[in-house]
ZALUMKOL-128153 format. One record per atom (N, C-alpha, C, O): residue in one letter; x, y, z. Coordinates in steps of 0.001 Angstrom, whole numbers, plus 500000, padded with zeros to 6 digits. Atoms other than C-alpha are relative to their C-alpha. Example, Ala and Ser with C-alpha at 12.3 -4.5 7.8 and 13.67 -1.06 7.14 Angstrom:
BEGIN
A500890498810500000 A512300495500507800 A500900501200500000 A501936501181500665 S499180498810499940 S513670498940507140 S499230501090500730 S499739502198500899 
# end
This chain:
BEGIN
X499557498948500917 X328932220701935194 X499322499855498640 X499259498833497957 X500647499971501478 X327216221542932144 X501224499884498627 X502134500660498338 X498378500310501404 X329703220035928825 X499455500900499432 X500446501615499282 X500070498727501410 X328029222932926260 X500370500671500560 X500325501537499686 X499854498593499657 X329156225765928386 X501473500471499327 X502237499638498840 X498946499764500659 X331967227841927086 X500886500692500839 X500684500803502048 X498843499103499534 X335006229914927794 X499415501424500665 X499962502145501500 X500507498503500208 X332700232982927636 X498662499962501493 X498277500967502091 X500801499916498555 X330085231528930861 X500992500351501599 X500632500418502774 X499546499675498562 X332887232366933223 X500794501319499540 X501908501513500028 X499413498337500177 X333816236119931806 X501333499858499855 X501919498781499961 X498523499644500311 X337188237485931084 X500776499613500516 X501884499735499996 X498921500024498709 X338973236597933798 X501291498868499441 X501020497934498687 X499152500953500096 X342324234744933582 X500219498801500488 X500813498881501563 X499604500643499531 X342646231486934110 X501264498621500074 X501692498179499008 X498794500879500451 X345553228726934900 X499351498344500606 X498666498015501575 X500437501327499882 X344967225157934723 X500977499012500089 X501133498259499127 X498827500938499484 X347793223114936315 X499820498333500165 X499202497755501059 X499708501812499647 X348316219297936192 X501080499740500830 X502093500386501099 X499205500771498997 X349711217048938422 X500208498807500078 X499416498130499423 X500450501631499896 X350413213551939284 X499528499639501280 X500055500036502319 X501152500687499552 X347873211809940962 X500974498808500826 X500357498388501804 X499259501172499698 X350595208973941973 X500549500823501161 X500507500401502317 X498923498779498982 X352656212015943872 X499030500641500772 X499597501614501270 X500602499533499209 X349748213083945848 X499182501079499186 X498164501436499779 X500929499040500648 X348210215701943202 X498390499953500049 X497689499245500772 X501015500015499884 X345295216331942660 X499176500093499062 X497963500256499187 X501010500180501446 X344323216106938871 X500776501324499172 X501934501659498926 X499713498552500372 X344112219361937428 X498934500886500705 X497712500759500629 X500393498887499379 X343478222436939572 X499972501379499011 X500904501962498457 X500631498631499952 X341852225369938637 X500115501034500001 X499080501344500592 X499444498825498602 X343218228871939733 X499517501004499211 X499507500794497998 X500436498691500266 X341921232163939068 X501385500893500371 X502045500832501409 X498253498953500442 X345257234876937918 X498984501507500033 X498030501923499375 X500109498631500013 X345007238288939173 X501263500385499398 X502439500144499672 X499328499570501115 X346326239805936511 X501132501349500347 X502142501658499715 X499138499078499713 X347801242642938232 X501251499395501074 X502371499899500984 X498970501262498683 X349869239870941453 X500952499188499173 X502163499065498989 X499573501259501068 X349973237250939105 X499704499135500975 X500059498063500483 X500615500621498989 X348539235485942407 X498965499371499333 X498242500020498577 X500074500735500118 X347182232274941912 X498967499655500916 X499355499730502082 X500892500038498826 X343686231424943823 X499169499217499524 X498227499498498783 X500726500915500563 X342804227527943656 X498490500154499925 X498215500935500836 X501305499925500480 X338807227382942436 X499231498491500364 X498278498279501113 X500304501424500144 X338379223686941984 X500993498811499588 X502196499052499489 X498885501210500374 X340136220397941032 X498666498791499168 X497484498490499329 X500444501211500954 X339269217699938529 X500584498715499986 X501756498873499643 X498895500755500274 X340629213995938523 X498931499373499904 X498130498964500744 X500003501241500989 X339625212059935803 X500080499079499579 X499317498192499197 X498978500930500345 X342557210527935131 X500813500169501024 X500812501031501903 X498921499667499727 X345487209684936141 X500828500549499251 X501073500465498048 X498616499416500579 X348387211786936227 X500155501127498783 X501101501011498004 X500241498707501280 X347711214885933640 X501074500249500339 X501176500866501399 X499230498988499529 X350769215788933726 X500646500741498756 X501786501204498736 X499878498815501143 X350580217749930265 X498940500494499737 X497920499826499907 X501356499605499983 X348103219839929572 X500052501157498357 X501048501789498004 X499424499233500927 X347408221743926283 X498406500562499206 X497471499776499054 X500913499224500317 X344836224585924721 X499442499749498709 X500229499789497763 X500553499670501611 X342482224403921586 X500999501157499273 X501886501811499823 X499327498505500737 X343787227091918915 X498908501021500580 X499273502188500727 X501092498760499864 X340290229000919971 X499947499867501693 X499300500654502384 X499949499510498567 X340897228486923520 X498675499155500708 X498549499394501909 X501466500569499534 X337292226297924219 X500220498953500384 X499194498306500596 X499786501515499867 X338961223050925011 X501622500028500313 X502565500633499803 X498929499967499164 X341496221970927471 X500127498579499524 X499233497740499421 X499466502031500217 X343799218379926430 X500416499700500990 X500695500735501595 X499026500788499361 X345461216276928744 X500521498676499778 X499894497788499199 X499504501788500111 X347605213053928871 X499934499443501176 X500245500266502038 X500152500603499264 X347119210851931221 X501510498833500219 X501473497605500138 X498705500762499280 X351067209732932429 X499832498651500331 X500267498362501446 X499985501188499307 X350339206156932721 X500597499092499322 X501562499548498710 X499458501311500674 X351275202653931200 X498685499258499185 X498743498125498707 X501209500058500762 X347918202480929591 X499636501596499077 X498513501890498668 X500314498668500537 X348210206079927999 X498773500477499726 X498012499637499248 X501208499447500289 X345300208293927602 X499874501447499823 X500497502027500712 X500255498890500457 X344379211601926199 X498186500374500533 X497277499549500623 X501480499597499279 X341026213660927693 X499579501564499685 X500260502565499906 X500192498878500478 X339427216288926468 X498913500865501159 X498107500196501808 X501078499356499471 X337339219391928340 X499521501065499761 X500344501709499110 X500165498973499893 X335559222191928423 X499856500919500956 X498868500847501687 X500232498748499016 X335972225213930506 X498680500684500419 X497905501155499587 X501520499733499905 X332867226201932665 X500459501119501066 X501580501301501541 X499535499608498932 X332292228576935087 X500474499726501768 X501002500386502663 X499318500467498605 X332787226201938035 X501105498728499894 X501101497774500671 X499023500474500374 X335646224600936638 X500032499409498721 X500080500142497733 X499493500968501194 X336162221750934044 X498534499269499446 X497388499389499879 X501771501314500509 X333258219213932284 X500683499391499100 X501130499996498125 X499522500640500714 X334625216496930892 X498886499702498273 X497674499498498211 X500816499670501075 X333901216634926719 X500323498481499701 X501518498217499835 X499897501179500418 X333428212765925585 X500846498842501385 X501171499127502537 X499217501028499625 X335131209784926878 X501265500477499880 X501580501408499139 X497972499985500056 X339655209259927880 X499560499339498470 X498505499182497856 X499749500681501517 X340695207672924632 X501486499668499958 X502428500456500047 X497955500127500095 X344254205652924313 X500176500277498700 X499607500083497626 X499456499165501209 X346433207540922452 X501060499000499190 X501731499471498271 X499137500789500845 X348483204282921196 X501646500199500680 X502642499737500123 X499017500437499877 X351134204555922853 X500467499573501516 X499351499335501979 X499707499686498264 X352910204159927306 X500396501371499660 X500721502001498653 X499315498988499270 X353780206806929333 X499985501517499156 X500885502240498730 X500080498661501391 X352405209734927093 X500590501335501125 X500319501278502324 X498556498853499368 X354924212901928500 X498927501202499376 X497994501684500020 X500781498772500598 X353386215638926070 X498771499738499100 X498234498694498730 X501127499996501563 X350693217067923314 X500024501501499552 X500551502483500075 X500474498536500030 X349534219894921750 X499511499450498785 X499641498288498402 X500536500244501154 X347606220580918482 X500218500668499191 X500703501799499156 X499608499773501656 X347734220557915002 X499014500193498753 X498872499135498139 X501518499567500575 X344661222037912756 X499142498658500915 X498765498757502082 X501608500199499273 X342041219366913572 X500486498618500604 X499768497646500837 X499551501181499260 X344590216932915159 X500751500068501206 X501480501057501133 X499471500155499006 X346041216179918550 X501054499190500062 X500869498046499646 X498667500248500224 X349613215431918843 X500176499237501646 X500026499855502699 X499449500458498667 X350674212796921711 X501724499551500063 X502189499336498944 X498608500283500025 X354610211928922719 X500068499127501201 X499887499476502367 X499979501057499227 X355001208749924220 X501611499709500686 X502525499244500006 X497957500399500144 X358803208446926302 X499581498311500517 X500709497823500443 X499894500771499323 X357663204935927920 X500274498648498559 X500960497629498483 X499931501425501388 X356827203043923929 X500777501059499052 X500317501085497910 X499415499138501358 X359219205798921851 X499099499853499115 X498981498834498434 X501103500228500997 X356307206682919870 X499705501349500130 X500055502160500986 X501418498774500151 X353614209414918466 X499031499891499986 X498879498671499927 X500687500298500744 X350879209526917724 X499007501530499470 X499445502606499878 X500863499499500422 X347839211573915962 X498733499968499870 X498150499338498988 X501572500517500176 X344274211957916847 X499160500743499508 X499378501940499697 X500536499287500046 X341567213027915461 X499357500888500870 X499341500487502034 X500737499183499550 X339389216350916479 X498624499834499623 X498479499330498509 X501309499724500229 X335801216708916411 X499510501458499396 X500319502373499240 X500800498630500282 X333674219614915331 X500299500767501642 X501009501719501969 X500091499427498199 X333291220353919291 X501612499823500709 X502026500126501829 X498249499972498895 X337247219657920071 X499819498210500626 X500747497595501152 X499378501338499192 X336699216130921347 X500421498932498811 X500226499020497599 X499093500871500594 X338708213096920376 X499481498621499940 X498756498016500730 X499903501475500286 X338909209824918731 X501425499127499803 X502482499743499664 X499084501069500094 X341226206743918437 X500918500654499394 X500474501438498555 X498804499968501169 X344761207396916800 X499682499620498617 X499179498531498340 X499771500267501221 X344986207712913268 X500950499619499552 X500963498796498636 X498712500288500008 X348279207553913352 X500951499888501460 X500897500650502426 X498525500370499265 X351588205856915361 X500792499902499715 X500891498984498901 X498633499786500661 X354764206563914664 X500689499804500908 X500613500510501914 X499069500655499307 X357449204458916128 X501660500619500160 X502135501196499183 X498510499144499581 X360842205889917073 X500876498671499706 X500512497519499941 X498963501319499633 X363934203630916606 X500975500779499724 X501097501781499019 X499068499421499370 X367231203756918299 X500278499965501230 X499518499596502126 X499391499934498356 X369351204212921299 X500871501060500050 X501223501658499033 X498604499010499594 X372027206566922962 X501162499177500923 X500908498048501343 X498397499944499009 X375630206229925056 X499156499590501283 X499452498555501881 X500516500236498565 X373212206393928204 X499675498560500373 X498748498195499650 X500818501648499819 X372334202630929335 X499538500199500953 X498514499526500844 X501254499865499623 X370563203569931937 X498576500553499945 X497590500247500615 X500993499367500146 X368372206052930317 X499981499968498177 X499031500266497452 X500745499941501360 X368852205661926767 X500415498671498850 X501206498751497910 X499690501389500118 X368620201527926004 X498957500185498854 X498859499156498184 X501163499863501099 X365695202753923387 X499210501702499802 X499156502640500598 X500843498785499284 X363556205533922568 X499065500310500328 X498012499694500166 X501251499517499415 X361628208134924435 X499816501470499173 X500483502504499204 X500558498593499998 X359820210671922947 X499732500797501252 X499275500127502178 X500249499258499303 X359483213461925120 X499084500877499425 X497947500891499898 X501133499015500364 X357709216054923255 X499511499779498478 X500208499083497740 X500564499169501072 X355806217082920322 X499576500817499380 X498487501054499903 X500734498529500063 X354838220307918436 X499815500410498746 X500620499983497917 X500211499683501983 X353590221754914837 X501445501081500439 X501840501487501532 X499416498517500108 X356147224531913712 X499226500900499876 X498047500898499522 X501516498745500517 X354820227839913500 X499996500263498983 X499653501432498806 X500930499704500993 X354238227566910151 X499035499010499434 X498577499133498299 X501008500778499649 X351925224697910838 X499914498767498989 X499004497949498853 X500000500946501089 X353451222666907855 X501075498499500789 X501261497520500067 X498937500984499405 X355799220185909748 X499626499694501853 X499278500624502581 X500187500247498592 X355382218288913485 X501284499320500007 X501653498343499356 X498989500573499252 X358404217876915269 X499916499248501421 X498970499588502130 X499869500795499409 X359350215320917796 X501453500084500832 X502483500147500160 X498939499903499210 X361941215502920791 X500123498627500501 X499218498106501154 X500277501601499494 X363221211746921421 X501259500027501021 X502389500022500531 X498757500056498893 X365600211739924600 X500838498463499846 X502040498329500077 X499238501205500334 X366440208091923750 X501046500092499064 X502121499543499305 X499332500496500704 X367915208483920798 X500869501451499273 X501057501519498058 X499248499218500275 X370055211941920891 X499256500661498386 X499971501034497456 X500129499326501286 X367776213301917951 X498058500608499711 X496995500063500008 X501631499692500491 X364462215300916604 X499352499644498665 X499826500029497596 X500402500754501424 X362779213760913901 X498781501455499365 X497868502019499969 X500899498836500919 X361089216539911187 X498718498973499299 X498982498076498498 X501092501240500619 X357509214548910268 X499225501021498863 X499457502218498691 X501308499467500950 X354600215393907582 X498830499651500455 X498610498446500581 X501549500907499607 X351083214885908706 X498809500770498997 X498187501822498850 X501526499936501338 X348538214492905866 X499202500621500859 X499388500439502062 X500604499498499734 X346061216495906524 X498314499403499993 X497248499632500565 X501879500450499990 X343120214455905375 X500129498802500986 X499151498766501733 X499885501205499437 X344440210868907204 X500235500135501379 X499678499460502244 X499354500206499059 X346366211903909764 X501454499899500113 X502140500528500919 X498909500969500149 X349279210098908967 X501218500673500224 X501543501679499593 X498797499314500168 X352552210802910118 X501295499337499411 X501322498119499238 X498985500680501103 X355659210051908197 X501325501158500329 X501318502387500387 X498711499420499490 X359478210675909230 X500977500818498462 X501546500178497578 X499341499576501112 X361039213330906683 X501219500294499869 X501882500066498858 X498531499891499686 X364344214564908443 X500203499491501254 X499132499365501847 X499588500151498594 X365896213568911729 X501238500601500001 X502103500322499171 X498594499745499743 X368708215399913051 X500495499439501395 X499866499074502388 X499193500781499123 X371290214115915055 X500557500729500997 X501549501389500688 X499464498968498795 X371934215932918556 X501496499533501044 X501677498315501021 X498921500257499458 X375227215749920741 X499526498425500823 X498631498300501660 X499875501366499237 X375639211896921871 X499641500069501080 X500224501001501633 X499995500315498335 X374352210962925506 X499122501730500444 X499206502246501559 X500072498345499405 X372906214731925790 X498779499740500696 X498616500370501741 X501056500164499786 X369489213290926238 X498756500967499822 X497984501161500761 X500763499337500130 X367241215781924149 X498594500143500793 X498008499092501053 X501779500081499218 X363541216929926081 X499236500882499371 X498150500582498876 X501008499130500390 X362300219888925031 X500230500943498628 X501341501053498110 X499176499377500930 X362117222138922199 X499005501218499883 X497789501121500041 X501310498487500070 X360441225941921736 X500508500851498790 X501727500974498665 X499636499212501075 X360721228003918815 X499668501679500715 X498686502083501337 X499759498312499951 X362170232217919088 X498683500167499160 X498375499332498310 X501039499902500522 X358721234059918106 X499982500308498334 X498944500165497688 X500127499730501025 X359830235070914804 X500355498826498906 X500306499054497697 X500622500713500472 X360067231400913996 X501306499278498981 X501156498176498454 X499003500740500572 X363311230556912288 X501269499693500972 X502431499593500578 X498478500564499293 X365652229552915325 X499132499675501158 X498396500474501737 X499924500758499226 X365065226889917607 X500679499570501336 X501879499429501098 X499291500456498827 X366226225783921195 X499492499057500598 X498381499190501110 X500212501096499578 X366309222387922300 X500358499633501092 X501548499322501040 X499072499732498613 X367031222118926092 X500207498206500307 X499346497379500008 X499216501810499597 X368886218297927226 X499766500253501104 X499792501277501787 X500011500274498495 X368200216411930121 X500869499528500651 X501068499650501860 X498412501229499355 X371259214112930613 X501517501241499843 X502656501029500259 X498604499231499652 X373667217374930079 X499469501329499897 X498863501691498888 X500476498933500211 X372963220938931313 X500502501142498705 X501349502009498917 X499976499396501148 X372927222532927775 X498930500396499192 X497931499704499389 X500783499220500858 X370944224551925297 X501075499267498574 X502268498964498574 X499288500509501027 X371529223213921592 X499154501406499460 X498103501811499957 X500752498870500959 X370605226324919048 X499904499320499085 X500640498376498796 X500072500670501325 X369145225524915999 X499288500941498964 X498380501709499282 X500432499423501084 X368503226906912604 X499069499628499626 X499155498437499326 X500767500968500570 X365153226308911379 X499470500416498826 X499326501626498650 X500293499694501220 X363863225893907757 X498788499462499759 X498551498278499516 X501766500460500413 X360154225753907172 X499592499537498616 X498688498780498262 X500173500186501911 X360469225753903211 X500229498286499665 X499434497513499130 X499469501519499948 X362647222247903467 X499594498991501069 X499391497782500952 X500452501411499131 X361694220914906877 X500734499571500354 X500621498365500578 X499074500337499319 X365110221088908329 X500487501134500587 X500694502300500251 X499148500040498585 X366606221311911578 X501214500055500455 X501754499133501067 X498282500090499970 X370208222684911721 X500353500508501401 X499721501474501829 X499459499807499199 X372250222708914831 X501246501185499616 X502168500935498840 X498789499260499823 X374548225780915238 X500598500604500747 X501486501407500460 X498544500236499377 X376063225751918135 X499085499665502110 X497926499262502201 X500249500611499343 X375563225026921876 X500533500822501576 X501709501086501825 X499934499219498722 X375368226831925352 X499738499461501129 X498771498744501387 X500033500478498684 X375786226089928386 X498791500474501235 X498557501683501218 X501303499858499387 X372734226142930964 X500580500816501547 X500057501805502060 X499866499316498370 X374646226896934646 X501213500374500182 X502038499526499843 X498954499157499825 X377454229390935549 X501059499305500876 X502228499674500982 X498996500676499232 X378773226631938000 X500872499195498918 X500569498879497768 X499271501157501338 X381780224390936450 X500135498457501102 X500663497430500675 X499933500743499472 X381381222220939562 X498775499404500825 X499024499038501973 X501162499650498951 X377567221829940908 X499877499210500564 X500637498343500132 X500002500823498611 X376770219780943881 X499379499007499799 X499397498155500687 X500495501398500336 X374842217123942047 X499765500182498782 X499881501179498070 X500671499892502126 X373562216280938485 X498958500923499781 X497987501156500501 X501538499198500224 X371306218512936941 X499734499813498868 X500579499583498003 X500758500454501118 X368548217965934425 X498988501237499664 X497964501497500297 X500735499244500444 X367252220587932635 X498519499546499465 X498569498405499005 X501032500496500197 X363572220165931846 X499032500991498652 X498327500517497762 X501329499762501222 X361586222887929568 X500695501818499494 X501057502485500463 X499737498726499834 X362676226595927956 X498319500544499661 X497280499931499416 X501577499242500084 X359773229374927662 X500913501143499416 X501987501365499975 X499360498582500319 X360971232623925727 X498625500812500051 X497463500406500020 X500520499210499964 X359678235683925913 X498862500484499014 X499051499928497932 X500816499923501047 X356836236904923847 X500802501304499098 X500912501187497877 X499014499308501159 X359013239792922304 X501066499840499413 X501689500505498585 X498715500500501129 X361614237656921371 X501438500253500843 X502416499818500235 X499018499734499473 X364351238864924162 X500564499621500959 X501400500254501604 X499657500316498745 X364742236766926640 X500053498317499949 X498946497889499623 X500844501734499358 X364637232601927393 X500389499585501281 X501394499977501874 X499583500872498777 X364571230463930324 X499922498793499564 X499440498302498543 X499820501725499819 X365372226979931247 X499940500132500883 X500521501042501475 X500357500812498890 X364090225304933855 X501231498691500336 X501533497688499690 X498876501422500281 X367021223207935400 X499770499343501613 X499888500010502640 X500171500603498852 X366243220392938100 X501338499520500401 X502346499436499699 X498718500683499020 X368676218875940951 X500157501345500397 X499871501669501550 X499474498235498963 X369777222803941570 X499339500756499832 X499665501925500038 X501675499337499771 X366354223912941231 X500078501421499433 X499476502337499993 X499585498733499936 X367650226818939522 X499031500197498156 X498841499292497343 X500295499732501242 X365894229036936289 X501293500410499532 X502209500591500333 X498751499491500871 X368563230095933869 X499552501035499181 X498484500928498578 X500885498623500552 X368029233632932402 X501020500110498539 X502242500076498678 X499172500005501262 X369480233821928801 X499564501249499085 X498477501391498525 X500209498845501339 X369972237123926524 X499912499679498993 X500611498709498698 X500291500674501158 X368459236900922948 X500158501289499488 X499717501530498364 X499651497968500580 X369615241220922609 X501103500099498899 X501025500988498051 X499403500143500903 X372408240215920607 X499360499039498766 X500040498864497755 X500553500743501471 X370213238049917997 X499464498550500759 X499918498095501809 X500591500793499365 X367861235149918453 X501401498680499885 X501739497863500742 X498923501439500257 X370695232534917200 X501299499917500946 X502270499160500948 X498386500096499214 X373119233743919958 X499569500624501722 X499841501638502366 X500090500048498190 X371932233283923687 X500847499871500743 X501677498970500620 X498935500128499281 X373865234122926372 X499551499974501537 X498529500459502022 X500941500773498679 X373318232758929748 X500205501956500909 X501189502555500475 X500116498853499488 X372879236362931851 X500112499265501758 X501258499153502195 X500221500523498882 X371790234717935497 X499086498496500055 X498401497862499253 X500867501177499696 X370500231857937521 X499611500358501202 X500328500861502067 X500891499751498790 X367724232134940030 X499526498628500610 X498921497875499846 X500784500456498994 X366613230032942537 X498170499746499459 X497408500643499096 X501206499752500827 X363282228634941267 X498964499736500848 X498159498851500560 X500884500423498786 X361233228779944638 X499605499301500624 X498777499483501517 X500636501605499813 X360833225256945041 X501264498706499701 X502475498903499602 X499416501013500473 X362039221775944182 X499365499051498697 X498271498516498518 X499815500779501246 X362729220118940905 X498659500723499172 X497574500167499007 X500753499677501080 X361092222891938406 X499735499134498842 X500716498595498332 X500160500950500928 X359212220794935695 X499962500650498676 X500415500213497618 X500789499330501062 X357543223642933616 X499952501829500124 X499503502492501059 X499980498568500181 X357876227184932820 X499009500451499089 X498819499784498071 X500970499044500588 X355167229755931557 X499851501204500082 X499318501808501013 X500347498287500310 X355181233161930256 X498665500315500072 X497856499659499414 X501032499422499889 X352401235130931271 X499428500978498442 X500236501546497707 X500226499171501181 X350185236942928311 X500796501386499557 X501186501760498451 X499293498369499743 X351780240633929575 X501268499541499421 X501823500211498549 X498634499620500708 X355023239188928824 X501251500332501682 X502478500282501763 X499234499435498866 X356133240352932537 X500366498928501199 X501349498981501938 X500222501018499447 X355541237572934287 X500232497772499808 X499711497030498975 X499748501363500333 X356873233675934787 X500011499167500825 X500798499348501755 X500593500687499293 X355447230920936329 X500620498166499970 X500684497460498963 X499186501058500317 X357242227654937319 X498971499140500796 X498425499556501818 X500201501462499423 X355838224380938273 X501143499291500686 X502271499123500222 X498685500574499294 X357730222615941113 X499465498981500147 X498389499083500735 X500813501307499734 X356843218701941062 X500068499594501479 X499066499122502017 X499808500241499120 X358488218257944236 X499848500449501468 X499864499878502558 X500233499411498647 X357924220760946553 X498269500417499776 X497550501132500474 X501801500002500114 X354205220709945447 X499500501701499921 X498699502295500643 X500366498712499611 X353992224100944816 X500258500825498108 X501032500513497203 X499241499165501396 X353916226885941634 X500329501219500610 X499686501897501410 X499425498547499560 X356007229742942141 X499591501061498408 X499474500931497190 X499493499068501889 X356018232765939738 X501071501805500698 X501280502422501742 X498930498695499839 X358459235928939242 X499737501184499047 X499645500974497837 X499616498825500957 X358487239219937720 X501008500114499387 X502052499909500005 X498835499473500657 X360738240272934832 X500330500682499573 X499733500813498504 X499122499199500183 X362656242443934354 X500161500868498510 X501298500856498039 X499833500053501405 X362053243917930781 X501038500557499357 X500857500888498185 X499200499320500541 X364961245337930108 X501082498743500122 X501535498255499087 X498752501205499734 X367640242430931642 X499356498890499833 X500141497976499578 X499780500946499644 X365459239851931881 X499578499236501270 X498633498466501444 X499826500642498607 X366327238938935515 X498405499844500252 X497453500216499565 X501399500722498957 X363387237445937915 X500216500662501364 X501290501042501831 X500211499375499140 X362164238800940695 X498933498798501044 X497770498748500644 X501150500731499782 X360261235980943162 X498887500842500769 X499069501682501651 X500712499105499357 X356905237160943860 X498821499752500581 X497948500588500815 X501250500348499971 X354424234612944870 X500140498338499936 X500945497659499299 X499968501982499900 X353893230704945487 X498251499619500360 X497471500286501040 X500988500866500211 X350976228513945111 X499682498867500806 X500810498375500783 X499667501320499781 X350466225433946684 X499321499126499240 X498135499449499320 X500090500524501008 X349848222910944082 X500413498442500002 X501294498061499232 X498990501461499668 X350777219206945083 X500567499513498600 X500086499759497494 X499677500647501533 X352922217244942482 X499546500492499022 X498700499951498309 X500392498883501169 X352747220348940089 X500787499674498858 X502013499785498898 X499177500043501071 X353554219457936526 X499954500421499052 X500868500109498289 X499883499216501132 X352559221599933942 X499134501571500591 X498982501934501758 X500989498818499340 X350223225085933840 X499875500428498660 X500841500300497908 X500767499428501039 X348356226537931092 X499248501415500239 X498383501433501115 X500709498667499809 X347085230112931018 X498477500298498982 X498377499724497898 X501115499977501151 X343605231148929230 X499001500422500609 X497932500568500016 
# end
């Protein structure tokens, strides 16, 4: 594969770029060409690098694909999009911390979330999108109620706000999101607020409503949605109030919610909830700060990891780690609801990226 080629040597076309783990039988990251009118899914190629991509995350200009490399040696990998798949851009690079979970980016830095060393970190960008060593690590400390899952912490995620002045941090260990600063010339990150989430809840994920001042943080250790107020001016993170994820009051085993995705007009979210494999459809028609659970669907598969809104807005695409497969559904623009309309096969599917 040629590394200079760009986004623009393989034409318009849509594509999705799914990770997997490599341990679970995956196969790296696959490839797929999106008919835009199906939403059908038609593998191309596969890449494995590394092990275990099982996050995957876009330049701001779209020319460069990240991944983490899920291991106990962590690693971050940068590529470029060609027309016969991937080309790896530079050398892996450890990102400083185990078991890196997420990333995404932040002007000319790359954001990693370590749950195995409760950590961050921050790497630099290149001119061309590829990466160097951590500039920064930022250590988590703390525990939760859980002793089997929360004896310390784990970061789970990381993400700028959208007003690109603050990087937040989702730590499932320690029931809380920490509000950071990252210098812009160093790197450096530095803890400014942390808020404190319901005991034992085991925070994972967190997505901001598009217009950017209200937050939803979905828990893994209790099926719930936390709402949150957010303040870009100060750089705090207010909890105001807390919804419930599944219509059962008795379900047939534990369930662990894993990731929300809202809508691009602002009217809709999901959660992805594993053990009862189910999406959760939530109204945002009465106001973004007051979701109300509407339905739960069946999420084509086993143990959804990852949810993705399609560009249209019509369309939503789940990663199933377990049944090796991505499903996706039509929605409903008026309710909402899902419609299933299509499956993939995808071994040990754990994230998906559109572009």
């Amino acid at each position: 594969m040629d590394g200079s080629a760009s986004t623009t040597d393989r034409g318009a076309g849509l594509r999705a770029y799914i990770g997997s783990f490599t341990a679970g039988g995956g196969r790296g990251i696959t490839v797929a060409a999106v008919d835009r009118a199906t939403g059908t899914l038609t593998p191309l190629a596969a890449v494995n690098s590394v092990d275990n991509p099982s996050c995957l995350a876009l330049a701001h200009d779209g020319q460069v694909l990240y991944a983490v490399s899920d291991c106990d040696d962590g690693l971050a990998v940068a590529y470029r999009p060609t027309a016969s798949g991937l080309a790896l851009l530079g050398r892996p690079v450890p990102v400083g911390g185990r078991g890196p979970t997420h990333l995404s980016v932040s002007g000319n830095r790359l954001l990693t979330a370590h749950y195995a060393s409760g950590s961050v970190s921050s790497l630099p960008l290149a001119a061309d999108g590829s990466l160097a060593h951590p500039a920064s690590v930022l250590s988590h400390q703390g525990s939760g109620p859980d002793t089997d899952r929360q004896r310390g912490p784990h970061a789970h995620q990381v993400l700028p706000d959208p007003s690109g002045r603050w990087v937040l941090s989702v730590d499932l260990g320690t029931d809380s999101v920490r509000v950071c600063s990252l210098d812009p010339e160093t790197g450096a990150l530095h803890v400014h607020t942390e808020t404190a989430l319901r005991a034992g809840s085991g925070p994972r994920h967190l997505v901001f409503h598009p217009h950017g001042a209200v937050a939803y943080v979905v828990h893994e250790l209790m099926p719930q949605l936390t709402v949150c107020r957010w303040d870009a001016a100060a750089g705090l993170l207010t909890p105001v109030g807390e919804v419930p994820l599944c219509s059962r009051t008795a379900p047939a085993e534990r369930e662990y919610p894993s990731v929300g995705a809202v809508s691009g007009d602002g009217r809709f979210l999901w959660v992805a909830v594993r053990g009862s494999n189910l999406i959760a459809t939530l109204s945002l028609l009465d106001g973004a700060g007051r979701p109300g659970l509407t339905e739960t669907t069946g999420c084509g598969g086993s143990w959804p990891r990852d949810l993705v809104v399609d560009p249209s807005g019509s369309r939503l695409y789940v990663s199933n780690e377990w049944s090796g497969d991505v499903t996706w559904f039509d929605a409903d623009p008026l309710t909402g609801r899902l419609r299933h309309a299509g499956r993939a096969e995808v071994p040990a599917a754990a994230c998906l990226v559109l572009a």
